[in-house]
C-alpha angles and dihedrals in degrees: 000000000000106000121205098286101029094090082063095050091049088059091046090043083053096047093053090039095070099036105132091005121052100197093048104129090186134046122252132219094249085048092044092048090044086048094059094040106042085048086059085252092128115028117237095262104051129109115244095209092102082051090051105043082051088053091058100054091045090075147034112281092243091051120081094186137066132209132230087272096048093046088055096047078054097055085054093057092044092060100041088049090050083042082233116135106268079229092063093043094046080045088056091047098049097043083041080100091217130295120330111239102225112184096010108163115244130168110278119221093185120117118311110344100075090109089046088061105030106077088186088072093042106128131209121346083001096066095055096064096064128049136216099297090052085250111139113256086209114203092006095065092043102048133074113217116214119248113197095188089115091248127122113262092258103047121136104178097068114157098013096095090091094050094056094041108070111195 
C-alpha cells in the first residue's frame, strides 16, 4: 500500500530514525519532534508539548518508539492539529533534507585556539592520543604499555647493544 512518495518519506523517516543512535530500527519522540522541527514543520519558537502528546497516542503505552506507519499516522495529526493539508506537511518532510547538526564541534581558526583544536598540531604525550586522521586512538593513546625489555621507556636503540660489543 506504498503511494507514489512515500518511498521518499520512508528515507526521511530513516534518516531521522537513527539519528543519535545508528542502530535504532524505529523512530523516538526526541527524533519525531526534531523531525518536525528541523523540516519547518514547527517554527523555532514553538513548543513541542501538542508533538509530543501525538507521539504518545500514536503507540502502545509500553512502547517508546513508532514505525513508518505510525510516523505517517503522526504527520496527519499534525496537520490536522496546525489545520495545514497532511500533503504540505509530508512535502516539508521529504524535501527536510535530513536532521540539522546544531554544536557540532569543528576546528576553530579564531584567535588563539587554533592548536587547541587542531590535533594535527598537538606536541609531545598529546600527539600520541590522535592518528593520523586526527581521530582519537581512546585507551591506546592514554595508556603506557609496559615494556619489560629492561630499557628505559624512550629508547630508541633497543636491540643494537650485541652488534658493538665483539666478544
Amino acid at each position: 500500500n506504498l503511494k507514489m512518495g512515500d518511498k521518499e518519506l520512508e528515507a526521511a523517516y530513516k534518516k531521522f530514525m537513527v539519528m543519535g543512535n545508528s542502530k535504532a530500527t524505529k523512530m523516538t519522540g526526541k527524533n519525531f519532534a526534531k523531525c518536525l522541527k528541523d523540516c519547518k514543520v514547527l517554527g523555532p519558537k514553538e513548543s513541542t508539548n501538542s508533538v509530543d502528546i501525538i507521539f504518545s497516542t500514536l503507540k502502545p503505552n509500553s512502547e517508546k518508539t513508532i514505525d513508518f506507519k505510525q510516523f505517517k499516522v503522526g504527520l496527519e495529526k499534525v496537520a490536522a492539529e496546525k489545520k495545514i493539508n497532511k500533503e504540505d506537511v509530508f512535502n516539508k518532510v521529504i524535501n527536510g533534507g535530513g536532521p540539522v547538526m546544531v554544536g557540532v564541534t569543528k576546528t576553530s581558526k579564531s584567535g588563539g585556539v587554533e592548536k587547541m583544536t587542531d590535533t594535527s598540531q598537538y606536541t609531545g604525550s598529546h600527539k600520541e592520543r590522535f592518528g593520523a586522521d586526527g581521530k582519537g586512538k581512546g585507551l591506546d593513546g592514554r595508556v603506557d604499555k609496559v615494556d619489560a625489555s629492561g630499557y628505559v621507556g624512550n629508547y630508541k636503540g633497543d636491540g643494537t647493544y650485541d652488534q658493538k660489543v665483539s666478544k
